[in-house]
C-alpha positions as CSV (number, residue, x, y, z in Angstrom):
1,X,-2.3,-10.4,23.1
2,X,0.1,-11.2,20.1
3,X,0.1,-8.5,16.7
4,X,1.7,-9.3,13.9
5,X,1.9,-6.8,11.3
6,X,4.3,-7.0,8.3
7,X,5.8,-3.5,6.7
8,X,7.8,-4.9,3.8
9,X,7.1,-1.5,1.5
10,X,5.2,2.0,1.3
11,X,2.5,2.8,-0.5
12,X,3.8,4.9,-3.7
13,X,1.7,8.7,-4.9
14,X,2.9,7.5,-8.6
15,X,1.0,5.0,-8.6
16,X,-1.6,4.6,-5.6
17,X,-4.0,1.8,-4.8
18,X,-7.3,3.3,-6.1
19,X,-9.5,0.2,-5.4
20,X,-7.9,-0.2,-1.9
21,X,-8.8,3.7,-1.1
22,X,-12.3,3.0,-2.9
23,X,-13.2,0.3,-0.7
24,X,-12.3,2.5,2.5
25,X,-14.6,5.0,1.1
26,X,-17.2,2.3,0.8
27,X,-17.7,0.8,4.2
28,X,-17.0,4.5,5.2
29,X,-19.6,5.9,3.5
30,X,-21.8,2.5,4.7
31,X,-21.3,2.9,8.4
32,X,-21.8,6.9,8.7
33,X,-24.3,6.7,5.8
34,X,-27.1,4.1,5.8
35,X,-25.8,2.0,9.3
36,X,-26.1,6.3,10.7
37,X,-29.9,5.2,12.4
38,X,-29.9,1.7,13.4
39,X,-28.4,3.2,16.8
40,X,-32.2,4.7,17.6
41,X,-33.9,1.7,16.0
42,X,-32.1,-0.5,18.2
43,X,-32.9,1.9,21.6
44,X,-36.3,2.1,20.2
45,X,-36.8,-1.3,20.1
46,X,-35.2,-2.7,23.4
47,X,-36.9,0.7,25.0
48,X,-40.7,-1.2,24.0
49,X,-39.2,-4.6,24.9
50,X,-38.5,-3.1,28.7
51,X,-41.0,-1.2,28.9
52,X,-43.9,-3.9,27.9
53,X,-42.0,-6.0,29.9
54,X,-41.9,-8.9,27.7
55,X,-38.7,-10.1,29.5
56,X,-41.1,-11.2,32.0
57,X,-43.1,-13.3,29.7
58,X,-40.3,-14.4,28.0
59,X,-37.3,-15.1,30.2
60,X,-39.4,-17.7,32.6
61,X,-40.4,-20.1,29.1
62,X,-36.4,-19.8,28.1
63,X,-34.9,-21.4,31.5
64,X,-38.0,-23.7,31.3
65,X,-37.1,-24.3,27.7
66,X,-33.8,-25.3,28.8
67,X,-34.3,-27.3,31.0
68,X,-36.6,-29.5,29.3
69,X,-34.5,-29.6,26.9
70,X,-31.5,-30.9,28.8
71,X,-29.2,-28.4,28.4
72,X,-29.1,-26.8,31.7
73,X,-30.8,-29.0,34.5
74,X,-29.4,-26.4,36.9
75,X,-30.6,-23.7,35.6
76,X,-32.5,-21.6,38.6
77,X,-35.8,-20.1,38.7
78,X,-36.9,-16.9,37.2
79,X,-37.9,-15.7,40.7
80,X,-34.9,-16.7,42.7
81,X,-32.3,-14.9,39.9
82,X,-30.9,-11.1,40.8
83,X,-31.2,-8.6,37.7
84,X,-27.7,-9.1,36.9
85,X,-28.4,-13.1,36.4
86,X,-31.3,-12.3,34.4
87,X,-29.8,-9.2,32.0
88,X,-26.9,-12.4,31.5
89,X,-29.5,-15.0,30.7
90,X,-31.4,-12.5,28.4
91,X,-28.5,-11.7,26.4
92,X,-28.2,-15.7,25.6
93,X,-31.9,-16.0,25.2
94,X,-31.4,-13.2,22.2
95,X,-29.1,-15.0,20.5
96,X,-30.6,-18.5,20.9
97,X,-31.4,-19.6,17.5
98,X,-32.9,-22.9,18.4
99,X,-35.3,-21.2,21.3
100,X,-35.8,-17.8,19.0
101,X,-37.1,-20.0,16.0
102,X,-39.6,-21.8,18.4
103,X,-40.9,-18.5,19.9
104,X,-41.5,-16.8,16.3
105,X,-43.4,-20.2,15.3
106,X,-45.3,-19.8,18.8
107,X,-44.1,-22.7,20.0
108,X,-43.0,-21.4,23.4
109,X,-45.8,-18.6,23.9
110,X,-48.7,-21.1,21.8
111,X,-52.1,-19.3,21.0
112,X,-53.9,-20.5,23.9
113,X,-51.9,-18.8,26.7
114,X,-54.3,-16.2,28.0
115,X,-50.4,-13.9,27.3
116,X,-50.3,-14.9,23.8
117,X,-52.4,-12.0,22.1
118,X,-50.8,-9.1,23.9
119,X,-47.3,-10.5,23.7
120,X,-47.4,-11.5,20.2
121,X,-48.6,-8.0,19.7
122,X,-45.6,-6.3,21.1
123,X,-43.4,-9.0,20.0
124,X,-44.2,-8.2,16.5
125,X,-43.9,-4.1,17.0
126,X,-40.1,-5.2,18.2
127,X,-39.5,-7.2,15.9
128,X,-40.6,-4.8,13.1
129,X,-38.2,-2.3,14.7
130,X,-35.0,-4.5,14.9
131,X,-35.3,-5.6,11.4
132,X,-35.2,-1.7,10.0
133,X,-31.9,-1.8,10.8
134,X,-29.6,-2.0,8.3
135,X,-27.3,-4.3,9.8
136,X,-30.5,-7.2,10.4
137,X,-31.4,-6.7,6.9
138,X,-27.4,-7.2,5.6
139,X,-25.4,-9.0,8.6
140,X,-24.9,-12.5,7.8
141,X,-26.2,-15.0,9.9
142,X,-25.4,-18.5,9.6
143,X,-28.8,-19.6,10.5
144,X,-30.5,-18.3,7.6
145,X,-27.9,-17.7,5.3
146,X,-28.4,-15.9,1.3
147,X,-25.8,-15.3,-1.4
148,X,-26.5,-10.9,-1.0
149,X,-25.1,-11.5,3.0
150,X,-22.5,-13.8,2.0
151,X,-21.2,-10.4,0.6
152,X,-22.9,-7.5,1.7
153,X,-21.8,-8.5,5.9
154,X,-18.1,-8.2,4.6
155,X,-19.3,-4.1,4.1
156,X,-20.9,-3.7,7.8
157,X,-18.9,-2.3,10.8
158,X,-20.6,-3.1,14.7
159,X,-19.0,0.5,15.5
160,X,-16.3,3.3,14.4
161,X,-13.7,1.7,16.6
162,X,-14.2,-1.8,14.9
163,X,-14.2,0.1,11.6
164,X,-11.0,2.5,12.1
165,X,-9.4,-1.2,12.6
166,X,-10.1,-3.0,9.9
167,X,-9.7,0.3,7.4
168,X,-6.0,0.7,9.1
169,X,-5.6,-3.3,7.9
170,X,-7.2,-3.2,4.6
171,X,-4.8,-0.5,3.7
172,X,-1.8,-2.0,4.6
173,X,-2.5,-5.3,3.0
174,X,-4.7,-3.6,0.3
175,X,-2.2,-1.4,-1.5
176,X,0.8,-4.8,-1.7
177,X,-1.5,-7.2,-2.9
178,X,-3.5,-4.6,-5.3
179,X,-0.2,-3.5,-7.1
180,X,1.2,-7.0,-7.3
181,X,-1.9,-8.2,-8.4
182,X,-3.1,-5.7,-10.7
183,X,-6.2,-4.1,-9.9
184,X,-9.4,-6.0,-11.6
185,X,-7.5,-9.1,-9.9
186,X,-7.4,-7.7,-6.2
187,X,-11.2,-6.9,-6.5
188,X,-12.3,-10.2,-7.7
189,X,-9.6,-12.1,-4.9
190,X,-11.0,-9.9,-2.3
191,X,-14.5,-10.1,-2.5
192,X,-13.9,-14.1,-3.2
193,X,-11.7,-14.1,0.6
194,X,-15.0,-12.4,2.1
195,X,-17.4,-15.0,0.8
196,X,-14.9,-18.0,1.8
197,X,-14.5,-16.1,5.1
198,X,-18.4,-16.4,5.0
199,X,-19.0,-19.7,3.8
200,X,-16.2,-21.3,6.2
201,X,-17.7,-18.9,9.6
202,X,-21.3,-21.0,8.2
203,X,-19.8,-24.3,7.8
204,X,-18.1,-24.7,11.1
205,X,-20.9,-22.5,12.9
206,X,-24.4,-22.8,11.2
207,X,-26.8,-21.8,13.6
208,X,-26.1,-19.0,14.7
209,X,-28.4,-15.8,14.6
210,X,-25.6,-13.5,16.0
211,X,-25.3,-10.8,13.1
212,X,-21.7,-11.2,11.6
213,X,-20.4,-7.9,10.6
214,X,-16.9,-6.3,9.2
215,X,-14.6,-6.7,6.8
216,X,-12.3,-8.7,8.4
217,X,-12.5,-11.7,6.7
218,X,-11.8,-10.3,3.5
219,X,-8.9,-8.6,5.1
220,X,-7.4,-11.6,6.4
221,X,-8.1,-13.1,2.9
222,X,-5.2,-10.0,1.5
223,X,-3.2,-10.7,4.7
224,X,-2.5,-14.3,3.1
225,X,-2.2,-13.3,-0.1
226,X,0.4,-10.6,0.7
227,X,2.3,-13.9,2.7
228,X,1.7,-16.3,-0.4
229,X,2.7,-13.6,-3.1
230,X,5.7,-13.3,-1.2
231,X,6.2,-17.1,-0.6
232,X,9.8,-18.0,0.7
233,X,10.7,-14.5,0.8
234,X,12.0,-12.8,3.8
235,X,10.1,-9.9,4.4
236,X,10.3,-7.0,7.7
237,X,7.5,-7.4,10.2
238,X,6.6,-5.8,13.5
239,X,5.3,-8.1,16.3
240,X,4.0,-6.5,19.6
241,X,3.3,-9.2,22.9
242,X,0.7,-7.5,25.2
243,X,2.1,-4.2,24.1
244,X,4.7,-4.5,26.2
245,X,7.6,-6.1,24.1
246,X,8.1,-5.4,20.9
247,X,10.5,-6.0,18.4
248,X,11.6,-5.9,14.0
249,X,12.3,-9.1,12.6
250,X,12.7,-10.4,8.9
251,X,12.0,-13.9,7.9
252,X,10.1,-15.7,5.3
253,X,6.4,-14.6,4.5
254,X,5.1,-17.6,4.8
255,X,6.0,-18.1,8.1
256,X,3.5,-15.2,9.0
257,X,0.2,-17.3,8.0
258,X,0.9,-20.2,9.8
259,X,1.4,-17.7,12.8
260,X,-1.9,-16.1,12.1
261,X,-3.9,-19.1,11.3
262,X,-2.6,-20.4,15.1
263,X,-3.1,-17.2,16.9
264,X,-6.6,-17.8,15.2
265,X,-7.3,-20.8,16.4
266,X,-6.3,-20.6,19.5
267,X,-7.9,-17.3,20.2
268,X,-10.9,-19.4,19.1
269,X,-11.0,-22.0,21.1
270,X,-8.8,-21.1,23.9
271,X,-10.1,-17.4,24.7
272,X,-13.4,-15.4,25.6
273,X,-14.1,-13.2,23.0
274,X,-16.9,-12.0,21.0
275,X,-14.2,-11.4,17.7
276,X,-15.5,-14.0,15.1
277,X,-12.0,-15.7,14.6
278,X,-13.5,-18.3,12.2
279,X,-14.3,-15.8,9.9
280,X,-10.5,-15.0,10.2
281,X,-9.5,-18.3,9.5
282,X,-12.2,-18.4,7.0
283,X,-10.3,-15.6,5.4
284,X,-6.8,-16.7,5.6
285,X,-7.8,-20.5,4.2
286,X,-9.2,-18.8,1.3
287,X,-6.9,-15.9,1.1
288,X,-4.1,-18.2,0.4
289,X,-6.0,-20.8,-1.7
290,X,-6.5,-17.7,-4.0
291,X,-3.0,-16.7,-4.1
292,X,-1.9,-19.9,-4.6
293,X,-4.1,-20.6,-7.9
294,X,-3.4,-17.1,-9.1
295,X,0.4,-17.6,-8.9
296,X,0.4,-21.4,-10.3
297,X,-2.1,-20.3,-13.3
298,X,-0.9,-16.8,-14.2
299,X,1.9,-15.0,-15.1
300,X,0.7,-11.7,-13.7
301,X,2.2,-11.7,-10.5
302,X,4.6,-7.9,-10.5
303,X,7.4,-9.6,-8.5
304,X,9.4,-6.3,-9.4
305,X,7.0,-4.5,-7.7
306,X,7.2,-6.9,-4.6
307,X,11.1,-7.3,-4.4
308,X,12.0,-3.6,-5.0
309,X,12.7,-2.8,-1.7
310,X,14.7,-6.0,-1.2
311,X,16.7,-5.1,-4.1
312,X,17.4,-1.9,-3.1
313,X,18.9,-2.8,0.2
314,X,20.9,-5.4,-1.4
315,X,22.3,-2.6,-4.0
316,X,22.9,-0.1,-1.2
317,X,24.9,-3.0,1.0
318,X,26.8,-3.9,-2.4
319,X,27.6,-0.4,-2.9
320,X,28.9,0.6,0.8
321,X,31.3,-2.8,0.6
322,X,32.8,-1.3,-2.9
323,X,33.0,2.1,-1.0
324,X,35.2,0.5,1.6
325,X,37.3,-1.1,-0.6
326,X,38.2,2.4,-2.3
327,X,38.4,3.9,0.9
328,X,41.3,1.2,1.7
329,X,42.6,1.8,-2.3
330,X,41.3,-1.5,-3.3
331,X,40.2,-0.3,-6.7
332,X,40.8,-4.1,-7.9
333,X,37.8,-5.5,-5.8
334,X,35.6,-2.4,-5.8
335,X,35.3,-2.8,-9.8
336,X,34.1,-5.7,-10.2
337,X,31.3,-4.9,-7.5
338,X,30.2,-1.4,-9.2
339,X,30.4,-2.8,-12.7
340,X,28.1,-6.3,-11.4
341,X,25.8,-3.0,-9.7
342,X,25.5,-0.9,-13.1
343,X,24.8,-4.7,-14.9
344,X,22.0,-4.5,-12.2
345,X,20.8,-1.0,-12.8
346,X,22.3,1.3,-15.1
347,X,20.9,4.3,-14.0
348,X,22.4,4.1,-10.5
349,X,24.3,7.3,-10.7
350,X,26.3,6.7,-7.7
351,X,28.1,3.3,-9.1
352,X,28.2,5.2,-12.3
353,X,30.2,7.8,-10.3
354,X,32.5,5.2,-8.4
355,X,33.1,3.1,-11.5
356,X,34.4,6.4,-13.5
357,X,36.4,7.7,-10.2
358,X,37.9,3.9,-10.1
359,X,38.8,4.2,-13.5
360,X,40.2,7.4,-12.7
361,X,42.9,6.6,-10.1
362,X,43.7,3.5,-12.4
363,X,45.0,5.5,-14.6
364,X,42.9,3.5,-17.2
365,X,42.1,5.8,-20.2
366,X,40.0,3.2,-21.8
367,X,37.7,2.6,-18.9
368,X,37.9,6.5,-17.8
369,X,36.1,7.2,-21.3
370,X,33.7,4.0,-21.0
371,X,32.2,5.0,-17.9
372,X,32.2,8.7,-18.9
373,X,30.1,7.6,-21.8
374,X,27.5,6.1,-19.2
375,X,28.0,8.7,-16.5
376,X,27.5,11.3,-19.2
377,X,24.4,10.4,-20.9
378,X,21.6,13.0,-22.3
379,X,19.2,11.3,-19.2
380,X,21.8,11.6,-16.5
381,X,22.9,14.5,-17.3
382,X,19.4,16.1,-17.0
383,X,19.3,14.1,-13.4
384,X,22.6,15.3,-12.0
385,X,22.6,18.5,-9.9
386,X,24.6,21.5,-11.5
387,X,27.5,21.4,-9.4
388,X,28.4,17.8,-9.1
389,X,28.0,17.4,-13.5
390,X,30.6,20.5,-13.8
391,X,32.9,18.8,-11.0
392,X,32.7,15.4,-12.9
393,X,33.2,16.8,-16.1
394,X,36.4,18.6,-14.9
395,X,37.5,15.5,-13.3
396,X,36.9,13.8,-16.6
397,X,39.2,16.5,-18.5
398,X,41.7,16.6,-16.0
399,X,42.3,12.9,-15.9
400,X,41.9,12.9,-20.1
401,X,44.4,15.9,-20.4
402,X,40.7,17.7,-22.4
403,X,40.3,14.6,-24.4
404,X,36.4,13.9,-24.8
405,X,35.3,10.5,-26.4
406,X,31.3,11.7,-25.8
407,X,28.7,11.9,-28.6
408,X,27.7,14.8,-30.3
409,X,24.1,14.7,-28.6
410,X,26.0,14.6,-25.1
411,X,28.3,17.6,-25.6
412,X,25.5,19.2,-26.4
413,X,23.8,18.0,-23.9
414,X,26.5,19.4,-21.5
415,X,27.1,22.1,-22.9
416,X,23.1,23.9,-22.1
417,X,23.3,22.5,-18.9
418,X,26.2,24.4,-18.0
419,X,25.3,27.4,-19.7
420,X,21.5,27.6,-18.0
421,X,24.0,26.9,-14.4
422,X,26.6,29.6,-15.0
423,X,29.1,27.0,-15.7
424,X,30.2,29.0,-18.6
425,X,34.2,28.2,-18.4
426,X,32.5,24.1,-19.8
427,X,30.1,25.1,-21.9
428,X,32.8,27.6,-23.7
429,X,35.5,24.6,-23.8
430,X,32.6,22.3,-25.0
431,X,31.3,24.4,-27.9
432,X,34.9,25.2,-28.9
433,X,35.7,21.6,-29.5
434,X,32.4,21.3,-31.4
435,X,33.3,24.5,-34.0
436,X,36.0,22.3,-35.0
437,X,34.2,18.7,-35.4
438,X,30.4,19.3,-35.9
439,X,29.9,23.6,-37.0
440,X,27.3,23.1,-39.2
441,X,25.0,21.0,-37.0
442,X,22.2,23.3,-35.9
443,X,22.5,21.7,-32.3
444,X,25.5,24.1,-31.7
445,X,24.3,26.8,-33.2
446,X,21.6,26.9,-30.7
447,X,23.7,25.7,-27.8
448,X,26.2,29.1,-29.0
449,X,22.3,31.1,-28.7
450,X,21.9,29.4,-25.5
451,X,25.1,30.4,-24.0
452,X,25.2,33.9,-25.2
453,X,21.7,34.7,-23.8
454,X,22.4,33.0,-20.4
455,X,26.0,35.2,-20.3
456,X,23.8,38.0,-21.0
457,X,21.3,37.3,-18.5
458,X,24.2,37.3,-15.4
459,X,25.6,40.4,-17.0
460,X,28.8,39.1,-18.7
461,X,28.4,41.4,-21.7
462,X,32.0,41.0,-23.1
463,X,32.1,37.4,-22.7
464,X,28.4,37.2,-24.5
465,X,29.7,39.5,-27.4
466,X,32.5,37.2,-28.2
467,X,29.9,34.4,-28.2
468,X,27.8,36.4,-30.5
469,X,30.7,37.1,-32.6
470,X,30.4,33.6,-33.7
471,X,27.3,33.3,-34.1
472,X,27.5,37.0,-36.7
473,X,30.6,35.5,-38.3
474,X,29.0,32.2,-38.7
475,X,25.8,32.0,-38.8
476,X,24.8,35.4,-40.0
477,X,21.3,34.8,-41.5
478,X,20.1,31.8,-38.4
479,X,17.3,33.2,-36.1
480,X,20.0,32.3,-33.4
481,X,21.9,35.5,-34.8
482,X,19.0,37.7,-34.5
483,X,18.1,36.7,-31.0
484,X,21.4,38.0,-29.8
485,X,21.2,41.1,-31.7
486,X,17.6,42.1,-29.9
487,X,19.2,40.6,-26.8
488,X,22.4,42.9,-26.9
489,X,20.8,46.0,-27.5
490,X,18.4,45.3,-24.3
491,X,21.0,43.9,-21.8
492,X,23.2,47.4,-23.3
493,X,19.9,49.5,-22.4
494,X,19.6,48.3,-19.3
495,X,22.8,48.9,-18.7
């Protein structure tokens, strides 16, 4: 046995796959719901069936059936079988659709067989029982195909084992393709991989009475498009032989549905096994196909969404080779690296970081202030922890000798930050460089507010008076003013 299973991303909480999880509900809610009594009707049924007998009406015509029909001159008789022969040969009889669609036109058991009137009798009572089940009434059987089983059999589950699986599937395929798809587009391409897995399962199969069940075929249907979304793309899969070996490989998406469609068709016709793999080919034809036309005709493919994790690797290999070079003092061949990484994604704090430090132990004063500018912006300063701002920032003044080439909105910026983390000895130096330059803005009036009440909150009372002073001085009528006034008299009470 040979699994396959790709694990290119994670889902993401910010923005979750609500019509993946909403189709899990459904076929949830289908099999514990309204597929919750077929399990009685069916005992029922086969219950009346044994205990009537009818298999010894019934199972004599069949191998005669046969054999007149040439398809099993060997065939022996009824009477010379053991009951394991016979439960074997009744289980094909069940699922005969040629001899089953005789016998219901009484064309096996006719109306003069001195059986017929009791047989048909009890016939019928089973019938009536095995079609109350919700998976007769829904399953799709190629036979007798309509357009509401072409769909509704991609919803049924033959137990909570084959459900489980195909749930675990849908959601991994499910939440890729729904994302990078958007969402009215995911519905739509799924439901269309169900009824191609259908219609395909029909036209390579189409007599069969077997009740097809499960979502699979949709499923495989996502499983291509998750390949053909990806294309030429090397993505991370897991592969698993017999559960024995295992291994993590990467390599083109692509590659993965040709695996699949030949795993398929071998299993098909190569194996014993009751899984319907041309519904699974079915599905991955289509899948594909669907993909395919949705990427040639639209431009709504999210392709950042797909390659994010791709170019995050890439960014974290680029940014360990410019740490090396710095570790070996190569500053010259580190820049270019950080800056082409920044280029790339200029919020990456930790290139913004190595860029300024590079700049640093150049002794380049134009750079040093450049990348403090970006380093130093209102959003990363509001990102960076406490600790690691107030060490930059003294890097920044020690290398500058306390010159600061940073906008008024960013001092300011820096400034509350380090007054709300204690880093008082900045936010003093800051707001004493912004008396000079920018007094009457009344974004350092309430930075001055700001600092006093957090000096007054850690109990540096002498400190927060001199900081008040400026604001009395200053600023006497400001609100700011007042505040410290009420907030001196308190932090004195309490003392």
């Amino acid at each position: 046995m040979l699994l396959i299973i790709p694990f290119e991303k994670k889902p993401e909480l910010r923005n979750p796959p609500v019509l993946t999880i909403l189709l899990i509900i459904i076929n949830t809610v289908i099999y514990f719901g309204f597929q919750s009594g077929d399990d009685a009707l069916y005992e029922e049924a086969f219950a009346l069936y044994e205990n009537e007998q009818l298999y010894e009406v019934e199972l004599p015509r069949y191998i005669e059936w046969r054999r007149h029909n040439a398809r099993d001159a060997e065939l022996p008789d009824y009477e010379d079988m053991d009951d394991e022969a016979k439960l074997m040969l009744l289980r094909e009889m069940m699922f005969d659709g040629d001899f089953q669609a005789q016998l219901k036109a009484n064309r096996i058991i006719r109306p003069d067989d001195p059986e017929f009137r009791r047989w048909r009798d009890v016939r019928d009572r089973f019938d009536a029982l095995v079609n109350r089940t919700f998976i007769q009434r829904y399953s799709l059987k190629t036979r007798e195909p309509t357009a509401l089983t072409m769909f509704s059999h991609m919803f049924l589950h033959a137990d909570a084992e084959h459900l489980i699986g195909n749930m675990i599937f849908l959601f991994l395929f499910g939440f890729v393709v729904e994302i990078s798809m958007g969402r009215v587009a995911f519905l739509g391409a799924y439901l269309l991989a169900g009824l191609a897995s259908g219609l395909f399962y029909t036209w390579i199969d189409p007599g069969e009475i077997i009740p097809a069940v499960g979502a699979s075929g949709a499923i495989f249907g996502l499983a291509a498009m998750y390949t053909m979304l990806y294309g030429l793309r090397r993505i991370r899969f897991f592969y698993t032989v017999l559960f024995i070996y295992f291994d993590v490989v990467r390599a083109p998406a692509w590659l993965l549905l040709l695996a699949w469609l030949g795993l398929e068709t071998y299993n098909q016709y190569f194996t014993e096994t009751n899984v319907n793999n041309l519904a699974h080919i079915g599905g991955l034809l289509g899948g594909a196909i669907i993909a395919f036309i949705y990427k040639k005709f639209t431009s709504r493919v999210d392709y950042d969404y797909l390659e994010k994790e791709q170019r995050e690797a890439a960014r974290a290999d680029a940014l360990q080779t410019a740490l090396d070079h710095i570790g070996r003092m190569e500053f010259a061949r580190a820049k270019p690296v950080l800056e082409k990484l920044v280029a790339e994604d200029p919020g990456n704090l930790e290139a913004l970081q190595q860029l300024f430090n590079v700049a640093r132990f150049s002794r380049n004063m134009d750079d040093v202030h450049r990348h403090a500018q970006k380093l130093f912006s209102v959003d990363n300063i509001a990102r960076q922890p406490a600790p690691l701002l107030s060490t930059l920032f003294g890097d920044y003044l020690a290398t500058t000798g306390g010159g600061m080439r940073l906008s008024l909105k960013q001092l300011l910026a820096l400034a509350n930050a380090f007054s709300r983390a204690g880093e008082f000895e900045h936010a003093q130096k800051i707001l004493a460089s912004l008396l000079k330059s920018a007094g009457q803005n009344p974004g350092v009036t309430k930075a001055l507010s700001i600092l006093s009440s957090n000096l007054l909150r850690r109990g540096e009372i002498d400190r927060a008076r001199a900081v008040g002073k400026v604001l009395l001085d200053r600023y006497p009528d400001s609100p700011e003013a007042a505040l410290f006034k009420r907030e001196l008299v308190q932090a004195s009470g309490a003392g």
